[in-house]
C-alpha positions as CSV (number, residue, x, y, z in Angstrom):
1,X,-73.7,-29.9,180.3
2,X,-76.9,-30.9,181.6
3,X,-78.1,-34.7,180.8
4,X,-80.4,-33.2,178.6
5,X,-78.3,-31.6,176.4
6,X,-76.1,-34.8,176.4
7,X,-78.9,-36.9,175.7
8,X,-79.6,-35.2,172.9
9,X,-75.8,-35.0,171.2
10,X,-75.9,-38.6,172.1
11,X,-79.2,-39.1,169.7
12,X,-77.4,-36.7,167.2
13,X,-74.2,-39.0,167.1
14,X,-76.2,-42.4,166.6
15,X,-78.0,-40.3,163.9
16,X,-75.3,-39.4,162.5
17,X,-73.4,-42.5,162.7
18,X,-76.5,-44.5,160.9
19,X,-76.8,-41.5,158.7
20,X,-73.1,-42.0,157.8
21,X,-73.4,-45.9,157.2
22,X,-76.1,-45.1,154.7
23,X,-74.2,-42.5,152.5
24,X,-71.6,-45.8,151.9
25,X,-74.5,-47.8,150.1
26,X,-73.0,-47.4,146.6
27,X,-70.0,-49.0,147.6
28,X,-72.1,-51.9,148.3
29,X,-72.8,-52.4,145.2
30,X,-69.2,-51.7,144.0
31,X,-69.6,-48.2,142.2
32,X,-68.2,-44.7,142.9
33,X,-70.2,-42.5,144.7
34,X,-69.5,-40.0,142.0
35,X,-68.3,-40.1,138.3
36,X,-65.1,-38.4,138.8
37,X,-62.5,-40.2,141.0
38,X,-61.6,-36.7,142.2
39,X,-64.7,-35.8,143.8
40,X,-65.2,-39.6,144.8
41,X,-62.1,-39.7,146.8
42,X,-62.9,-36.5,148.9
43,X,-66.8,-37.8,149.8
44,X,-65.5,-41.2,150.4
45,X,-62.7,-39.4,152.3
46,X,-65.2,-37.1,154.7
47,X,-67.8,-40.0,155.6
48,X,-65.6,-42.9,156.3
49,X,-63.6,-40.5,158.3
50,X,-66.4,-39.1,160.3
51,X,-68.0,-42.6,160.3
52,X,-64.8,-43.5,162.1
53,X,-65.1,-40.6,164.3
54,X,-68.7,-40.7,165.2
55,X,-68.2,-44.4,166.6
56,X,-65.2,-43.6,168.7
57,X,-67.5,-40.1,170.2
58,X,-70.6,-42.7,170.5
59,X,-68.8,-45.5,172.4
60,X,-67.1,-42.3,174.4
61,X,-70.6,-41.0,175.3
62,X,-71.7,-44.9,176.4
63,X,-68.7,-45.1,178.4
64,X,-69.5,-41.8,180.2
65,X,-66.0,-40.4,179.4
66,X,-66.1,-36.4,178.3
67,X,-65.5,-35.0,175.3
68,X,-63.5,-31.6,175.1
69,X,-66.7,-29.1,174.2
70,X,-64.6,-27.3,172.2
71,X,-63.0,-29.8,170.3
72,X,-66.7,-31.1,169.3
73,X,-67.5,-27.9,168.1
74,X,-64.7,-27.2,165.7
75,X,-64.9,-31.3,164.6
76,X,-69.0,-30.4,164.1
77,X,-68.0,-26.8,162.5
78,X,-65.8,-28.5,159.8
79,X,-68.1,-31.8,159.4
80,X,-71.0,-29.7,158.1
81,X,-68.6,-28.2,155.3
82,X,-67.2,-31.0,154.1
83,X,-70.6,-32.7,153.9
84,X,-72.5,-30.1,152.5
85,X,-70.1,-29.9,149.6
86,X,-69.5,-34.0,149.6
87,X,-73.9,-33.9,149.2
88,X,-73.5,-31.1,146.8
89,X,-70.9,-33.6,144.7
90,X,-72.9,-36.4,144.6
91,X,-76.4,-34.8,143.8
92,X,-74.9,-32.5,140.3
93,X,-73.6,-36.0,139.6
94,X,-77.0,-37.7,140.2
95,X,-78.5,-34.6,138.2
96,X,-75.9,-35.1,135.2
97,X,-75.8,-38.9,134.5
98,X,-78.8,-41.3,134.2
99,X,-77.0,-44.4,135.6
100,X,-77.4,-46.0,139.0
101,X,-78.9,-42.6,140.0
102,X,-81.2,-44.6,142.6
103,X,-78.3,-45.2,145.1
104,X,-76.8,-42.3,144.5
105,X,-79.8,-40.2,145.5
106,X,-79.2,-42.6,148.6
107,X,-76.3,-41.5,149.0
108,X,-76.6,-37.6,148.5
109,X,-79.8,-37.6,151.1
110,X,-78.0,-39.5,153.8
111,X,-74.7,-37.0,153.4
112,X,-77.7,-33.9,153.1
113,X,-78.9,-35.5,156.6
114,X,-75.9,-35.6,158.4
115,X,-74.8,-32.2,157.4
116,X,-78.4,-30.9,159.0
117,X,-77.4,-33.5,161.6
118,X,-73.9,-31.8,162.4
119,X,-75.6,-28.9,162.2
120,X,-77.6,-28.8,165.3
121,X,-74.6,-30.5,167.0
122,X,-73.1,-26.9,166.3
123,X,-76.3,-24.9,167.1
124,X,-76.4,-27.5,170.8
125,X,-72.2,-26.9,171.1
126,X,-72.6,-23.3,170.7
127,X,-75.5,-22.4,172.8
128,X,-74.5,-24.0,175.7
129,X,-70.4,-23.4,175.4
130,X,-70.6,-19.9,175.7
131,X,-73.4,-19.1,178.2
């Protein structure tokens, strides 16, 4: 890839990393993310994981070590599913109940921007993989 291109997955992964630290602000404050401990457990579930894995990619980009192109695709290709449906969770909860709606609107918009976020990483991984 061109140091373009890997400039900008590099500003993609710190956005998506800060993007990922602010979908966790309800757990700052000790409540669920969501109302049901179901749906709670599989948002919590997809952004501490790809919190976790958009560090280690970060600190593999600062380092100057590759990542396998195809490998970032299909982790990119299944991030925006799980955070589209983890935003699409938290915002019918936000839309149902009254209570502490304020951070989990937070939330939902953080998760919303890292699944546009993850996005482009898959629009960038798959315009430049294959030609």
């Amino acid at each position: 890839m061109t140091s373009l291109i890997q400039s900008i997955i590099f500003r993609l992964k710190l956005a998506q990393v800060i993007l990922s630290i602010g979908s966790i602000i309800p757990v700052f404050a000790e409540t669920s993310v969501t109302y049901f401990q179901f749906t709670s457990d599989f948002v919590y579930l997809t952004l501490y994981s790809y919190l976790g894995i958009g560090i280690i990619t970060l600190v593999s980009l600062c380092i100057a070590e590759p990542v396998s192109d195809k490998l970032a695709l299909y982790s990119s290709g299944l991030a925006v599913v799980l955070h589209l449906v983890s935003a699409v969770f938290i915002i019918k909860d936000v839309i149902s109940y009254d209570e502490l709606w304020g951070l989990r609107i937070i939330s939902g918009l953080c998760t919303g921007g890292n699944t546009v976020a993850y996005g482009w990483e898959v629009l960038y991984s798959t315009k430049f993989i294959h030609h």
